[in-house]
C-alpha positions as CSV (number, residue, x, y, z in Angstrom):
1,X,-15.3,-46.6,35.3
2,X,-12.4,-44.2,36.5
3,X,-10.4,-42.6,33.6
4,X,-7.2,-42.5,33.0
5,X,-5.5,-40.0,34.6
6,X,-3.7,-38.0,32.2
7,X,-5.4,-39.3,29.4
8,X,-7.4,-36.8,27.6
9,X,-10.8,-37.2,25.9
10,X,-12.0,-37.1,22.4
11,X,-13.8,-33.8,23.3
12,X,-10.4,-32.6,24.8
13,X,-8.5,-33.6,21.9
14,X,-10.7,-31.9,19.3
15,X,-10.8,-28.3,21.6
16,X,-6.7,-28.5,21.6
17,X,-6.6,-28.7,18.3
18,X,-9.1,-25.9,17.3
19,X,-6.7,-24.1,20.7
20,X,-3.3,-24.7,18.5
21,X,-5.1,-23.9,15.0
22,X,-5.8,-20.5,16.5
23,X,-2.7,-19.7,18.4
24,X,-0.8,-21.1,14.9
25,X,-0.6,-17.8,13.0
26,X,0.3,-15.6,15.7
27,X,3.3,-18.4,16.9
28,X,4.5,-18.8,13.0
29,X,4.2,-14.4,12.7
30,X,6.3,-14.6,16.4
31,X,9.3,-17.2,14.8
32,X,9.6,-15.4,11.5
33,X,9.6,-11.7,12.2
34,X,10.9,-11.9,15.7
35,X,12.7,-14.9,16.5
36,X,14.5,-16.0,13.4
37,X,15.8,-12.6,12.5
38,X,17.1,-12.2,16.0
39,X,19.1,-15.4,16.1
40,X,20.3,-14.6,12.5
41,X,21.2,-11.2,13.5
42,X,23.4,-12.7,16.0
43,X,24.7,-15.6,13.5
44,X,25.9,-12.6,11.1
45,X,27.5,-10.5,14.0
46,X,30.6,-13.0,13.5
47,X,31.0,-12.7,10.2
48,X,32.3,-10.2,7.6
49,X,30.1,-10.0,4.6
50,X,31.4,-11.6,1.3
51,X,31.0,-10.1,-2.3
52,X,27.0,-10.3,-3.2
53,X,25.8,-11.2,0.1
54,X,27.9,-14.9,-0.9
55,X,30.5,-16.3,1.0
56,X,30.6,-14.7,4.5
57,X,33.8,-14.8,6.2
58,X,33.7,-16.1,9.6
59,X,35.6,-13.3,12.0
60,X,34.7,-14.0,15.4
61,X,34.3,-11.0,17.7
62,X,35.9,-8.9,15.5
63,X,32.8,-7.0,14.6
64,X,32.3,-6.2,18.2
65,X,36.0,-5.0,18.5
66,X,35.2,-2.5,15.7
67,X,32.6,-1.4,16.9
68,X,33.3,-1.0,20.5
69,X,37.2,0.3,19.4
70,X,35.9,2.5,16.9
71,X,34.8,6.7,17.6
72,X,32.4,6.9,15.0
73,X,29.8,4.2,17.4
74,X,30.7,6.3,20.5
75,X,30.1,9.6,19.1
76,X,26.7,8.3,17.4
77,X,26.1,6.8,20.9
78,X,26.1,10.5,22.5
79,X,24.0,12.0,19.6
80,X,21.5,9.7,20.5
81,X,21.6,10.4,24.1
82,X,21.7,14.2,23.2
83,X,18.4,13.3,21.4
84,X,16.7,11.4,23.9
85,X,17.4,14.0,27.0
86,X,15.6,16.7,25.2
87,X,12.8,14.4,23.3
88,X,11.8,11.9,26.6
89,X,11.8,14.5,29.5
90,X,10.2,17.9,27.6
91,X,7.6,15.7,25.7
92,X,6.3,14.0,28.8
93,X,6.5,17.3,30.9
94,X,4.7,19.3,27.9
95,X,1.9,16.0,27.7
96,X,1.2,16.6,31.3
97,X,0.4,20.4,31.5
98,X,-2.0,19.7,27.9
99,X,-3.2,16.4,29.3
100,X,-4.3,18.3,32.7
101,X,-5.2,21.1,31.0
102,X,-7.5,19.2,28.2
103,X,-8.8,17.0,31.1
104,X,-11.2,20.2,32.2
105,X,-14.4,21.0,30.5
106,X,-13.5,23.8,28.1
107,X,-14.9,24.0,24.8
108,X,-13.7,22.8,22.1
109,X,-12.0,20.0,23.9
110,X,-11.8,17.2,21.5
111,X,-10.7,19.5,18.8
112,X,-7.9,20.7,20.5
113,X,-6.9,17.0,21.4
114,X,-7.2,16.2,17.8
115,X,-4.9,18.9,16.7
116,X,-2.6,17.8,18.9
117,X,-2.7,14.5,18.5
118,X,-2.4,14.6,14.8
119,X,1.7,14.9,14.5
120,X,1.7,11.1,15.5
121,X,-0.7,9.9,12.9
122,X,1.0,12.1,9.8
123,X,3.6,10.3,7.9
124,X,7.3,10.9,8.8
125,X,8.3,12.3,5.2
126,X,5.3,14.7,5.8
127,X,6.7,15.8,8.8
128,X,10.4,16.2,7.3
129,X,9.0,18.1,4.3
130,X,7.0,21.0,6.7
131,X,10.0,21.0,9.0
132,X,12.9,21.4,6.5
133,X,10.8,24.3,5.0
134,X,10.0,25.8,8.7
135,X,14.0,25.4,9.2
136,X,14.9,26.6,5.7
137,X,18.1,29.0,6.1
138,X,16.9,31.7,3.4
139,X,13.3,30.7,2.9
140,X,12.2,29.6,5.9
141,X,9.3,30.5,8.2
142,X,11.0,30.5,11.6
143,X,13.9,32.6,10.2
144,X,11.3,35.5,8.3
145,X,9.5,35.3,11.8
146,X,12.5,36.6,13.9
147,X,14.4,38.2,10.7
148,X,17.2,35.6,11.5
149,X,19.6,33.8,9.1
150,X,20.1,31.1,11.8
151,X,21.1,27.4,10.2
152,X,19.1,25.1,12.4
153,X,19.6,21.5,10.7
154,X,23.1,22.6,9.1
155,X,24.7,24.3,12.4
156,X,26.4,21.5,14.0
157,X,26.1,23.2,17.5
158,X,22.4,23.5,17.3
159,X,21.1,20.7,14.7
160,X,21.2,18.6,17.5
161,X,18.5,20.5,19.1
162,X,16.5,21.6,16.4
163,X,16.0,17.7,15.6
164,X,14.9,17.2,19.6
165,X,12.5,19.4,19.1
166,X,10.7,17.7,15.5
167,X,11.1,15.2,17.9
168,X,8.7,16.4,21.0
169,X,6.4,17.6,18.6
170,X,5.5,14.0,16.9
171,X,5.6,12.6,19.9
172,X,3.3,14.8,22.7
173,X,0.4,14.8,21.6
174,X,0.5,10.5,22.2
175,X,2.0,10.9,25.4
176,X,-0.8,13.2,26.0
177,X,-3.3,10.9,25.3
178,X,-2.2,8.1,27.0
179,X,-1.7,10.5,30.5
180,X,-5.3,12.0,29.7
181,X,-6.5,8.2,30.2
182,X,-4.5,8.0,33.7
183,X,-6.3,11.1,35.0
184,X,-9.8,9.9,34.2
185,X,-9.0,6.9,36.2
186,X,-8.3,9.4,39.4
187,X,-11.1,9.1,41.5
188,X,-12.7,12.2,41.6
189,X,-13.2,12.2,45.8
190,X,-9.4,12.5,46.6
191,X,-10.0,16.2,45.1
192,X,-12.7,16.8,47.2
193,X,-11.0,15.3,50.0
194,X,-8.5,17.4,49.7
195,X,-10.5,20.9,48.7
196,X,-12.0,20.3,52.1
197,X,-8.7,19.7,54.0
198,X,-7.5,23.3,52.5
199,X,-5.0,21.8,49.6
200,X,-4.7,24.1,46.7
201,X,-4.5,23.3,43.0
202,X,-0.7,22.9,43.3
203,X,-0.4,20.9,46.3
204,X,-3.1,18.6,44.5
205,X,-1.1,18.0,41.6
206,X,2.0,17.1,43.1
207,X,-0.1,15.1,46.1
208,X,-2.4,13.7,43.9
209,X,-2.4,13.6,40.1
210,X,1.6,13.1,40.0
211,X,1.9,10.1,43.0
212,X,-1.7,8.5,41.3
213,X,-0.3,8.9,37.5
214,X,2.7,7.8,37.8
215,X,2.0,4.5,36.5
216,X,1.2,5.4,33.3
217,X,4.2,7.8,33.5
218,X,6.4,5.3,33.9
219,X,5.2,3.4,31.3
220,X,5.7,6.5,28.8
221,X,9.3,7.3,30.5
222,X,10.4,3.4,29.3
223,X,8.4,3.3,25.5
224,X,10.0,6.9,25.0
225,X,13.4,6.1,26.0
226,X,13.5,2.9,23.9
227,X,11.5,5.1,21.0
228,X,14.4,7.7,21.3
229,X,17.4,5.2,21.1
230,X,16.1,3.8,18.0
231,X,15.6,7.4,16.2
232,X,16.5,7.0,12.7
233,X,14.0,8.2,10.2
234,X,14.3,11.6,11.3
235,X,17.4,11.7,10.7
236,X,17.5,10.1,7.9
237,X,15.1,12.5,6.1
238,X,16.1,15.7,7.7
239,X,20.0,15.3,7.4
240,X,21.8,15.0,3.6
241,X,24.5,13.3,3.7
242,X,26.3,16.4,2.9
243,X,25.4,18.4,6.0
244,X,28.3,19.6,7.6
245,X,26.3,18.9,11.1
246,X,25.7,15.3,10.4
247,X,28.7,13.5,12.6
248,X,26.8,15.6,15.6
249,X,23.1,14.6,15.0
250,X,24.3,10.7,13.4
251,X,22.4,8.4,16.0
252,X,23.3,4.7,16.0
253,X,20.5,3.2,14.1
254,X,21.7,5.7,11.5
255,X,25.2,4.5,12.0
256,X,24.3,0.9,11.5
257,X,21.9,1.5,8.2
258,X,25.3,3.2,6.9
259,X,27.3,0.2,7.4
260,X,24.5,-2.6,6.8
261,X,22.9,-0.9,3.7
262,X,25.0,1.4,2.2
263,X,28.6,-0.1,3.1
264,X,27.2,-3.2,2.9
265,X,29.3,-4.9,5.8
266,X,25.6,-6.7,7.1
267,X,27.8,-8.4,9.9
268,X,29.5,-5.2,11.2
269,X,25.6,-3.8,11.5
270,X,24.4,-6.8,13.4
271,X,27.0,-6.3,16.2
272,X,26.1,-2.5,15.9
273,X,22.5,-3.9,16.5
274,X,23.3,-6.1,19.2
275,X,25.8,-3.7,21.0
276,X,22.5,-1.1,21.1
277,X,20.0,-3.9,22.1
278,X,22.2,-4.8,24.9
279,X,22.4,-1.1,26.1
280,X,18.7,-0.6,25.9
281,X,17.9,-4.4,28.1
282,X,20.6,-2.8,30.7
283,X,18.9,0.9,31.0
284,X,15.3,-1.3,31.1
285,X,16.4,-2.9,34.0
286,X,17.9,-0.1,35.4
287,X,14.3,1.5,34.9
288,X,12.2,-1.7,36.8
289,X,14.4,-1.2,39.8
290,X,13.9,1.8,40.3
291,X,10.1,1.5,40.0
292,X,9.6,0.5,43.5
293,X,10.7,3.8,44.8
294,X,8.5,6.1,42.7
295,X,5.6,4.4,41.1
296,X,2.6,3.8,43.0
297,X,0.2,1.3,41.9
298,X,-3.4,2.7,43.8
């Protein structure tokens, strides 16, 4: 006899269950630390915050006229851009010279990827505690080295940079890994081919290695730029609140854990929130269409 079409089996209806029992936890994790929070953190973006966390005051898009009206958002907006053009380009220039270099057979290879490497594993007070000393204005290494008095994280015309360059430290030694991976995955004969056609080492690279790798440099371009425009615990933990060069290295996460946490005003840091997730989803985009005319996918 035919069944029902549509109609599923006892068997069926046993494997969708176990199917929905195992896909459970990760669906409930998905709706209460990603989904919930984000409609919440729009719900709070139009209202002010009453005494306690009680009684919020609905304000309509008042937050976002704050916000949007106010300098202190714009000027954190062009710290963190400051940030990101020296973090994003010199970390994924500097991972591709040490992921091509370590991609040879020299000895001590794995060690020297290790050492490298080990900036993004150390914890970020760690690395705020070596840096502030290596910075240190009387004490410090970098100034003994070059008998300088120079105020890196206190000079509000250089803090900026001192930061970017914390910055490309944690980060290269991941983006060097992850470009070490795209090499191996080079077939090997496209260097011969072109050893035997006469190419040198440089023509290879930017032939070759760049055109065949840019995949996976894409993929670092887009998580660094994202990673950049959310700094905040660097700052956080290099800057006191009573540095002079704070309003020049304040990024906009910082500004929004100043108004959310400190101020209080949760609903004035959910439309700081949203304001920066809608600038990150536009340069995204602007990223993927762009793809096309530089990426190639072997």
């Amino acid at each position: 006899m035919a069944k029902t079409r549509g109609k599923m089996t006892p068997s069926q209806k046993s494997q969708a269950k176990w199917g929905l029992a195992f896909v459970a936890p990760t669906m409930i994790g998905l709706i209460v630390l990603n989904f919930y929070p984000i409609f919440n953190t729009v719900y709070q973006s139009f209202f002010k915050t009453g005494d306690f966390g009680m009684g919020n005051i609905f304000v309509g898009l008042q937050n976002y006229a704050t916000v949007l009206g106010g300098k202190e958002f714009w000027s954190s907006l062009v710290n963190t851009f400051k940030y990101a053009l020296i973090e994003v380009p010199f970390s994924v220039a500097f991972a591709l010279l040490l992921a091509v270099f370590l991609n040879r057979k020299i000895a001590f290879r794995g060690g020297y990827r290790t050492v490298f490497f080990l900036p993004m594993v150390a914890a970020p007070a760690a690395i705020a505690m070596v840096w502030r000393f290596l910075y240190n204005q009387q004490f410090g290494l970098i100034n003994n080295v070059f008998h300088s008095t120079t105020a890196w994280i206190s000079d509000p015309n250089i803090a900026w940079i001192s930061l970017g360059v914390i910055g490309v430290w944690s980060v290269v030694g991941y983006n060097m890994i992850l470009l070490i991976a795209g090499l191996q995955e080079i077939p090997h004969d496209y260097y011969e081919a072109a050893e035997i056609d006469g190419a040198t080492g440089i023509k290879q690279f930017f032939r070759i290695t760049i055109p065949l790798l840019s995949p996976t440099i894409f993929f670092i371009l887009q998580t660094r730029i994202i990673g950049a425009l959310q700094q905040f615990d660097l700052i956080f933990m290099m800057m006191d609140r009573s540095n002079p060069a704070l309003p020049k290295t304040q990024t906009v996460v910082y500004y929004f854990y100043v108004n959310a946490f400190q101020y209080n005003n949760r609903g004035l840091g959910a439309a700081i929130v949203l304001c920066m997730l809608v600038l990150i989803m536009l340069i995204t985009l602007i990223l993927q269409k762009t793809e096309k005319y530089w990426v190639f996918y072997n």
